[in-house]
C-alpha positions, -999 to +999 in steps of 0.1 A: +000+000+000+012+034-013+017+062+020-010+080+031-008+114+011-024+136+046-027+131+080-044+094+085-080+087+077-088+080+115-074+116+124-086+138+101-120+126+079-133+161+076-110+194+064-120+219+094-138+249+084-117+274+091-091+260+071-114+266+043-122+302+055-085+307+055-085+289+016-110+315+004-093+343+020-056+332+005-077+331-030-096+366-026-054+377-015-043+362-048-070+373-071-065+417-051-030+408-060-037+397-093-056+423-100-032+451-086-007+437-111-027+443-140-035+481-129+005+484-128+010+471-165-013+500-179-003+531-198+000+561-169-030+590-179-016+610-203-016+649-191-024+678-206-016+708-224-019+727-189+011+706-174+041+723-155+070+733-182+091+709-169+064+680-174+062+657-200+027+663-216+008+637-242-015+663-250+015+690-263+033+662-280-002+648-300+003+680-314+037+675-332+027+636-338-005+654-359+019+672-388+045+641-385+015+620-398-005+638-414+002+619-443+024+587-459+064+600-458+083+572-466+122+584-469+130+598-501+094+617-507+083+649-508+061+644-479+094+632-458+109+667-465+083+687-450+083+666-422+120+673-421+116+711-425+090+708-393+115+686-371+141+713-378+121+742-371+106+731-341+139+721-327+158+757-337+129+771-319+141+756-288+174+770-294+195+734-298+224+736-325+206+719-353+221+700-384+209+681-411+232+649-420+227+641-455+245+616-467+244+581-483+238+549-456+242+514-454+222+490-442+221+478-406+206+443-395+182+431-424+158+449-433+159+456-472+123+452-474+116+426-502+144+429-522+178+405-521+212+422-519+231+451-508+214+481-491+218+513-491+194+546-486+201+584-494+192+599-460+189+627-443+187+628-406+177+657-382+205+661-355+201+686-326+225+689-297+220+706-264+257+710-243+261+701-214+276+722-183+307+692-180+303+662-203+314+627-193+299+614-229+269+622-248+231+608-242+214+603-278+177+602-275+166+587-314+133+583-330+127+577-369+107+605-386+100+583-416+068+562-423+067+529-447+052+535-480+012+527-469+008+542-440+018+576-422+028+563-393+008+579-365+024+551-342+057+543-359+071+561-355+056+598-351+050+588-315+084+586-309+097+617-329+064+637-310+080+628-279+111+637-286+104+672-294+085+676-259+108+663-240+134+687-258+108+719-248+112+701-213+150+699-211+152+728-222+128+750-195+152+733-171+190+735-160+213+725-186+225+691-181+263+681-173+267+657-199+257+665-238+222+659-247+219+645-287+186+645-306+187+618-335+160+621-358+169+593-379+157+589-420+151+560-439+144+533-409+115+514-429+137+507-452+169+498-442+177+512-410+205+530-430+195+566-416+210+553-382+237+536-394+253+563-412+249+587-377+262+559-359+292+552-382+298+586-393+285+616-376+312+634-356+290+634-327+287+600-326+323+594-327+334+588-289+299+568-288+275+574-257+247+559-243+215+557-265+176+556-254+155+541-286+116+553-292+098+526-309+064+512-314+047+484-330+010+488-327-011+516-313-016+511-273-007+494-243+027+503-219+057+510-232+080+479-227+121+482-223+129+454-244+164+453-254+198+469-239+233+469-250+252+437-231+267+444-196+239+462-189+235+464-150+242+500-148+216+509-173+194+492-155+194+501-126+194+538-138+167+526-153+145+512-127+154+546-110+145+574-132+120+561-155+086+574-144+067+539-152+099+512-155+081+486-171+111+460-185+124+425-180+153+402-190+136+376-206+126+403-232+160+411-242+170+376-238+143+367-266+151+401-286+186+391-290+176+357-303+152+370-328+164+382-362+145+420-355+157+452-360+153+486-351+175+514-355+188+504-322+204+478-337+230+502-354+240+520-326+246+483-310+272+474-346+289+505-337+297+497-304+270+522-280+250+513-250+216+518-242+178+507-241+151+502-266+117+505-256+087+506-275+046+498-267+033+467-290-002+464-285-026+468-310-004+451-336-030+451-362-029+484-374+010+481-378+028+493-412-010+499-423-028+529-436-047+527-405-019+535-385-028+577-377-023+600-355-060+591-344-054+553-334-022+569-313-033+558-277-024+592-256-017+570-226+010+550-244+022+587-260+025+596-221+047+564-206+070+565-238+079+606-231+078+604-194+098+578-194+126+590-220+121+621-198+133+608-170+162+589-184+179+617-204+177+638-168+195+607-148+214+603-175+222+635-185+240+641-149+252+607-149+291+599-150+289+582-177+322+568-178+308+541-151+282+526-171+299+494-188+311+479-157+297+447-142+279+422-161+242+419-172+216+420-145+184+400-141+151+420-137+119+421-143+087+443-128+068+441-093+041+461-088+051+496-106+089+489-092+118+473-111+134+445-094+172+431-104+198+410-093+232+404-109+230+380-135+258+361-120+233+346-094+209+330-121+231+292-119+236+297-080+198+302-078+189+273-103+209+252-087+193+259-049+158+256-065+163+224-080+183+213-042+151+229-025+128+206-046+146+177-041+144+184-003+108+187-001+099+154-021+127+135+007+108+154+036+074+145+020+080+114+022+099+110+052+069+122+072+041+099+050+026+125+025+039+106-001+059+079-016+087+079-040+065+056-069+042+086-064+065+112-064+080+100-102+043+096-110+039+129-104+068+141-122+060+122-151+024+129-152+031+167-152+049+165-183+011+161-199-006+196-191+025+212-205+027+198-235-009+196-241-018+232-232+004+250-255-003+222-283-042+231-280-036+267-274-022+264-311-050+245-326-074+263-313-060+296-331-055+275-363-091+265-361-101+301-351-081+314-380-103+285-405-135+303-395-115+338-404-091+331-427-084+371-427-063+365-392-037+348-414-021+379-424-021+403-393-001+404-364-028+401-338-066+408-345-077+442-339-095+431-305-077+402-293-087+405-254-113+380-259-090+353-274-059+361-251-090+350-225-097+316-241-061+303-242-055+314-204-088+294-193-081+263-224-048+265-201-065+260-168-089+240-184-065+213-194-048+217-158-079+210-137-088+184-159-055+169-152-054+179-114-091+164-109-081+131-127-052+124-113-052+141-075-066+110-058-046+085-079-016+101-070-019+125-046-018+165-040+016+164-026+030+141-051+016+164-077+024+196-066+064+182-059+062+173-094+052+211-110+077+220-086+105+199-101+097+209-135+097+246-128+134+238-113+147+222-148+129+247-168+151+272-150+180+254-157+173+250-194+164+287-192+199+298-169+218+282-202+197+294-231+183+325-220+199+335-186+178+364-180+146+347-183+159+321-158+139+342-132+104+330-146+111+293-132+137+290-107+125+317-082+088+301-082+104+269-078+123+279-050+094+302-033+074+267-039+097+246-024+109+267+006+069+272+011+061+234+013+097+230+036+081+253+060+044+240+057+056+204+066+075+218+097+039+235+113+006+220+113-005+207+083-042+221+092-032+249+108-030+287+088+011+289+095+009+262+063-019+282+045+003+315+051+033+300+037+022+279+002-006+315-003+034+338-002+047+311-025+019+312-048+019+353-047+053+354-057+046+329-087+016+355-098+040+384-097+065+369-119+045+355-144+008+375-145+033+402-165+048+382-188+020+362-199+000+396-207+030+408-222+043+378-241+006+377-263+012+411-278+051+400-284+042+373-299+006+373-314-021+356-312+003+329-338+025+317-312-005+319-280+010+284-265+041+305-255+017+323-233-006+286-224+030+271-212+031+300-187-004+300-177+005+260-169+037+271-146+013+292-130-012+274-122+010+247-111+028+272-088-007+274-075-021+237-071-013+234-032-033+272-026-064+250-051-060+218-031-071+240+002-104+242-012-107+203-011-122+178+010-104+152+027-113+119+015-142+107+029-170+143+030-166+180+030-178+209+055-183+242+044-195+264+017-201+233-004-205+196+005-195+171-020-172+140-027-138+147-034-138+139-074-174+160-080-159+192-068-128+186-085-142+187-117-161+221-112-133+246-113-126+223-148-156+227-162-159+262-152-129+269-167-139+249-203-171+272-201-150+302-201-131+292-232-160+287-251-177+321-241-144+338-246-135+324-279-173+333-293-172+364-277-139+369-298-153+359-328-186+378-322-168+412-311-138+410-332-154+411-371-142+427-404-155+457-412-146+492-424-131+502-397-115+469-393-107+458-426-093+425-439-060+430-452-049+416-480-011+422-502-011+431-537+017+442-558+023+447-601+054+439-618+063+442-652+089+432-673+097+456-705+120+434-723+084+416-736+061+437-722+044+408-699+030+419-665+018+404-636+000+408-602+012+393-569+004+386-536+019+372-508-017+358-495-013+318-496-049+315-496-061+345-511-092+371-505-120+371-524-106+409-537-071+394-542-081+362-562-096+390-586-060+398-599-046+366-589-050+335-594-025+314-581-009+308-614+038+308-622+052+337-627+088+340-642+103+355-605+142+348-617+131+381-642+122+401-609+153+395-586+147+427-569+114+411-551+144+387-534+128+354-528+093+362-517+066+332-523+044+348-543+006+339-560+006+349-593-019+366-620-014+379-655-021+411-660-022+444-686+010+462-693+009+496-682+030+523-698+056+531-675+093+536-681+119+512-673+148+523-651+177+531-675+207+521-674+239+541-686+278+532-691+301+558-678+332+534-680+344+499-692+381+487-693+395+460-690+430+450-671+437+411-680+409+392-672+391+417-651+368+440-662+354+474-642+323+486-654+311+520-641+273+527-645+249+550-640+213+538-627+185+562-631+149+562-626+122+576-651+098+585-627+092+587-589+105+558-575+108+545-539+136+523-541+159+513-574+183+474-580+205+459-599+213+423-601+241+410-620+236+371-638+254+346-623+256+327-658+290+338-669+303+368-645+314+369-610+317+406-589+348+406-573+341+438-557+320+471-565+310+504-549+277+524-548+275+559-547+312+558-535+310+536-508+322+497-512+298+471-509+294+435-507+268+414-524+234+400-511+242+366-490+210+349-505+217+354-539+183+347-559+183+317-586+200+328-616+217+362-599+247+367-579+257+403-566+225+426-563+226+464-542+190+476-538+191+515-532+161+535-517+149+571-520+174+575-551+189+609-561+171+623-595+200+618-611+207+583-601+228+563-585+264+559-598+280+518-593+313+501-602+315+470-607+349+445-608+343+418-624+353+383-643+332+376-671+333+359-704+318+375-725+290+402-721+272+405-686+237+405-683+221+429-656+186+438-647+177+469-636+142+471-613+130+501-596+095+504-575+071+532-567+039+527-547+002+528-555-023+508-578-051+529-585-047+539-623-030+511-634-050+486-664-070+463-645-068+475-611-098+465-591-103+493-560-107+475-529-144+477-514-153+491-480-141+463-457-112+452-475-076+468-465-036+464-471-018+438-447+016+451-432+042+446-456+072+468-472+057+452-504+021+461-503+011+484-532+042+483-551+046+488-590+080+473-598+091+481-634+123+455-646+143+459-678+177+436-688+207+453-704+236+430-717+273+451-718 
């Protein structure tokens, strides 16, 4: 017979009722606490126009992030320059030495858009400096001022360049600071984040480097999240959790940043050797890189936390040494209630290995005293492998099948209203853990079970201390508030509220860790990835099975609020929980519809090739809208004649050539030395154009090296079939754009010249998209590529 899991039968048949008293008052505890977290992970109210001077106000900044967006200003248009000419003005007004660096930039990270091979961007970025009394370094506050080619970019990123300029007006009603304050209004970020990199490489300002505070967003609301420092970053953070008015950060997001191939123009300032923090808000994803991103959908709130916070920083920082800021390593953190709470980083293995040691203890003390037994115990283990696996695997099918009722969700980030679904996977997640708890509890036993979560919380933080070490945190310290709780609990009355005290401050430290970053990880992430968030939700809730188990009978009746057998009342919090997810995931479905303020989105973009005159229409939609299948219709088209689209999958569509001018293509200079030849051409547009290529054929040349505008080059590293060396250049000059090439060919070499402007309406066969039906995120949407080949 296995050990009793309690106290014997023939002591205690009945839990006592004020054991159940104290159950429902460690749950109404947990739930305030639960609660109070949420209210902490909410934009601050934004204030007004009527704010103190030295204030950060949403309501004055709105009012630059109205003229930034007032319209689509991708880099390189006429729109960009007055939005230029405003940044400048405003900033003069305020009496900061203001310059514009224009100049031609490289690409940093990857983020050429859809075309394959070398990038590069004629930029112009804003630059405004305010000297400090007795510099240590320089601060650089940067926001882009450019929007991508669909939408104006009321979010991204005129919120950051609005907040910017107020917190200029506020640093500047102030003392001067000690250190130098540097205003980087950076150009060309959609497309490359060249606008950065040629400030961060280049500018003389930027040459002794400094510490850099990033303004970002990716969607339209919610708190602005620091997700992403420089490395040895336990100085910045703790300035951080000091001087930003709402710190709102954690490790595991720049532990998950840095493994993620995503960019920002942070990511320059990183190659070129600054520190700093990124922050940006996320939610409301589905508006992002859309027309529908306007200075209307701008949540004020979110305005308010980015500016307060940046704010803040450039004060502490601004009268900061900064000379001290790169020693010690990285630090662990992550938010409790409003605060920011760290640790070194060089306690994550100490801590994982105590947790798993504290776990172990409390199964060997569990048993020693007859709650359990060690077949039990590795039942337990083993059996909790099944809610973690199976919640985040249904968490996923249940968006897949969600997404086969509306296909539309396919293509966006998030849906517009996702609440209602970021519901229904938290309660599929408790559903599939009560059913488990119910099923198993008698077979195996509460302690058995609850020794088990614990245990797996302890390896998960070891897995976690070597992959992620900063996210370590999210495991090994409820692990080790879990096990210390149940060492304690088995040392005091197993019935008496010292036990009830100590798993309820176990179980509370488990909610403040991971209540945050399961809200936070579903706008990270998207609704796509939800079982990222159901895994959490299942370390939470088994965090919390022994605070559940209170609420139990004892084998054998019940006293109380409610009196029934043991199995019965386990399954109510299950189906209550499976109830949930239903009316949630209707609820989603019911709220969250199409319409035309909502629209689908679909992609659609027109290439065509003057050599013969064919053209086509494309779309990145596997399974395409009803308004998409109109110009497409899933059909081949010849995508080694377009190799500045790179090597997007694309649906195809024949469609009418429209008269429109290929780029053309001029030689300046050809010799020949031996077998190597160095052409020197001139590639020019014939009309407005966002971006221009080149591609050179891999069938019987090879570029040993070249140089664009002046500056060397190397070719793309995923060369598309047929073509080798490719440089993609956005916002081109009128006059063109001037490359040498060297060369070993046999023969003549073939190149193909591409270039790209945006917006379909006028072209042949165009069908205007209907009330309801919008443009999905992408630096493709709405392009008109024109290609031509040229043999020299």
């Amino acid at each position: 017979m296995p050990a009793p899991l309690a106290r014997p039968a023939e002591r205690v048949l009945i839990r006592p009722r004020h054991r159940f008293a104290a159950a429902c008052a460690a749950l109404v505890f947990l739930i305030a606490l639960g609660a109070a977290t949420l209210l902490t992970l909410r934009p601050p109210t934004p204030l007004t126009a009527q704010a103190p001077p030295g204030e950060f106000s949403a309501a004055r900044a709105y009012a630059h992030a109205e003229v930034v967006a007032a319209r689509t200003h991708p880099a390189g248009s006429a729109a960009n320059d007055e939005v230029r000419s405003h940044l400048e003005r405003e900033l003069r007004a305020l009496g900061l030495e203001v310059q514009t660096q224009e100049t031609v930039g490289a690409e940093a990270g990857h983020l050429s858009g859809a075309a394959a091979g070398a990038t590069l961007a004629q930029v112009r970025n804003v630059v405004a400096r305010l000297p400090g009394t007795d510099p240590t370094g320089r601060v650089f506050l940067v926001a882009h001022y450019d929007s991508v080619q669909v939408g104006p970019g009321g979010n991204d990123d005129a919120a950051g360049t609005a907040a910017l300029l107020e917190v200029a007006r506020a640093l500047t009603a102030g003392p001067a600071p000690r250190n130098d304050i540097v205003f980087v209004l950076t150009d060309a970020e959609e497309a490359c984040l060249c606008g950065a990199q040629a400030f961060a490489a280049e500018h003389p300002l930027a040459a002794e480097g400094g510490v850099v505070l990033n303004l970002e967003a990716r969607g339209s609301t919610g708190p602005v999240i620091m997700f992403q420092t420089s490395e040895r970053n336990a100085a910045l953070v703790d300035v951080f959790g000091k001087a930003a008015a709402h710190p709102l950060g954690t490790s595991f997001a720049v532990e998950i940043y840095r493994l993620l191939p995503n960019d920002t123009d942070f990511t320059a300032f990183l190659d070129n050797g600054f520190a700093g923090l990124n922050s940006a808000y996320i939610d409301g994803a589905a508006i992002y890189h859309t027309p529908l991103d306007t200075p209307e959908s701008l949540d004020r709130g979110s305005l308010q936390h980015h500016g307060a916070n940046a704010l803040g920083l450039a004060r502490e920082f601004g009268r900061t040494d900064l000379t001290r800021l790169d020693a010690g390593g990285d630090a662990t953190y992550f938010p409790v209630l409003g605060s920011l709470v760290s640790y070194p980083g060089a306690a994550t293995w100490p801590l994982a290995a105590l947790a798993l040691l504290a776990v172990a203890a409390l199964g060997w003390l569990a048993r020693r005293q007859g709650r359990t037994s060690w077949s039990r115990l590795a039942a337990g283990f083993g059996l909790t492998l099944v809610p973690l696996v199976a919640a985040p695997v249904a968490a996923q099918l249940l968006w897949a099948a969600t997404v086969a009722i509306r296909p539309g969700y396919a293509t966006l980030l998030d849906p517009y209203r996702p609440v209602w679904y970021r519901l229904a996977v938290v309660a599929l997640a408790a559903t599939i853990l009560l059913i488990w708890y119910a099923l198993l509890r008698r077979r195996v036993g509460p302690a058995a079970l609850a020794i088990g979560g614990l245990g797996w919380l302890a390896i998960i933080g070891l897995v976690l201390a070597a992959v992620t070490p900063g996210g370590a945190y999210l495991a090994v310290l409820p692990a080790l508030a879990g096990a210390l709780a149940g060492l304690v609990a088995l040392r005091l009355k197993p019935d008496g509220f010292g036990g009830v005290l100590a798993v309820t401050a176990a179980t509370a430290v488990t909610l403040l860790l991971l209540v945050p970053t399961i809200v936070l990880l579903f706008p990270a992430l998207g609704m796509k990835q939800g079982g990222v968030a159901a895994l959490f939700a299942v370390l939470l809730g088994l965090a919390a099975l022994p605070v559940l188990d209170l609420l139990f009978p004892a084998p054998g009746g019940a006293r109380g609020l409610v009196a029934l057998r043991d199995r019965r009342l386990g399954a109510v919090p299950a189906l209550v929980a499976g109830l949930a997810t239903v009316a949630f995931l209707t609820t989603g479905l019911a709220v969250d519809r199409f319409d035309a303020d909502h629209p689908v989105p679909t992609h659609l973009l027109y290439a065509l090739d003057t050599d013969d005159g064919s053209a086509h229409w494309l779309s990145r939609e596997t399974d395409p809208q009803p308004w998409t299948a109109r110009h497409v219709d899933g059909s081949a088209w010849p995508q080694d004649r377009f190799p500045g689209l790179g090597g997007l999958t694309l649906q195809g569509g024949l469609g009418r050539a429209a008269g429109l001018p290929a780029p053309k293509l001029t030689t300046l200079a050809d010799t020949t030395a031996g077998d190597v030849r160095t052409l020197r051409v001139r590639l020019e547009p014939q009309r407005t154009v966002r971006l221009t290529t080149l591609h050179v054929s891999t069938g019987n040349a090879a570029v040993l090296r070249a140089t664009v505008a002046g500056r060397p080059v190397e070719g793309t590293t995923e060369p598309v079939e047929g073509w080798g060396f490719g440089v993609v250049f956005h916002a081109p000059p009128a006059e063109g754009v001037e490359i040498e090439l060297v060369l070993r060919a046999d023969g003549p070499v073939t190149l193909r010249a591409m270039d790209a402007s945006d917006g379909l309406t006028g072209l042949p066969g165009f069908q205007p998209r209907p009330a309801g039906v919008g443009v999905v995120g992408s630096h493709s949407s709405e392009m008109v590529a024109v290609a031509r080949t040229y043999r020299l």
